[in-house]
C-alpha positions as CSV (number, residue, x, y, z in Angstrom):
1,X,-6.5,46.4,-1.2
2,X,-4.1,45.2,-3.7
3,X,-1.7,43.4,-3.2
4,X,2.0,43.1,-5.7
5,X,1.9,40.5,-8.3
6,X,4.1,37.4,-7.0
7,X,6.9,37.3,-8.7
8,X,9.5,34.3,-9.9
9,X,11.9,35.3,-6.6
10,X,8.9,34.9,-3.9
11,X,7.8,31.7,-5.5
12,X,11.4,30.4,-5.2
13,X,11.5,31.1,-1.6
14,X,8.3,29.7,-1.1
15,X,9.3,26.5,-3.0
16,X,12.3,26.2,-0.5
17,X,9.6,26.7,2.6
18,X,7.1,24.1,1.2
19,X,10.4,21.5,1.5
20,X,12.2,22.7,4.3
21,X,11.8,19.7,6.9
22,X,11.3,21.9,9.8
23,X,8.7,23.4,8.3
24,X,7.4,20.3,7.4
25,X,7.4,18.1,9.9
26,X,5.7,21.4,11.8
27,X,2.6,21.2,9.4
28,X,2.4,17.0,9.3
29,X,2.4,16.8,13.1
30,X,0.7,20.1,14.0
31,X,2.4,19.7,17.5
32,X,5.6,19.1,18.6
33,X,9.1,21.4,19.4
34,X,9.5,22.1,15.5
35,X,5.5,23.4,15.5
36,X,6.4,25.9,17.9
37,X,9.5,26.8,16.6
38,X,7.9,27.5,13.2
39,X,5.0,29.3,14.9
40,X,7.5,31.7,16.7
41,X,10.0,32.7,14.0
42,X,7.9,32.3,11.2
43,X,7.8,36.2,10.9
44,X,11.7,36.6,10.8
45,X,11.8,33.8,8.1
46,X,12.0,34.9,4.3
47,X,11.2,31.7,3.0
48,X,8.0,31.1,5.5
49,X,7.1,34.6,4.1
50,X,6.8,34.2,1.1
51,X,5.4,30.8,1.1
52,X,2.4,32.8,3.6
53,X,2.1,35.3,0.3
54,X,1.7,32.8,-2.2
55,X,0.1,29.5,-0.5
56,X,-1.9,32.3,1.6
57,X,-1.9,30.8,4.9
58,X,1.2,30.3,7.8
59,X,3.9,27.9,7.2
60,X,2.9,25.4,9.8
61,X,-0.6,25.3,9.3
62,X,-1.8,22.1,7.6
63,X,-3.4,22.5,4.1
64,X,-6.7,22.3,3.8
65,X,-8.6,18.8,3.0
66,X,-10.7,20.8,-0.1
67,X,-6.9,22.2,-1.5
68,X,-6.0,18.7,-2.1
């Protein structure tokens, strides 16, 4: 299935996700009040969103050891 090309908007609001604190703190610790809160509301969250769409994993999951 194709997917839209990301565009500059997406990859601004994924920017703001990848240093929101909440967010992470959430995939540093991997536990904690702010990783559940992440977990939950992810969904609702533009910015989580689109950093899903263009990182292509959840907001509070920890990168992978082979992406860095």
């Amino acid at each position: 299935m194709n997917q839209p090309p990301i565009n500059a908007l997406t990859r601004a609001l994924a920017q703001f996700s990848a240093h929101c604190p909440v967010c992470r703190h959430a995939r540093r610790k991997q536990a904690g009040l702010a990783f559940t809160f992440v977990r939950t509301f992810e969904d609702l969250c533009p910015f989580c969103r689109a950093y899903e769409k263009v990182k292509g994993r959840k907001s509070h999951e920890a990168p992978s050891a082979e992406g860095r």
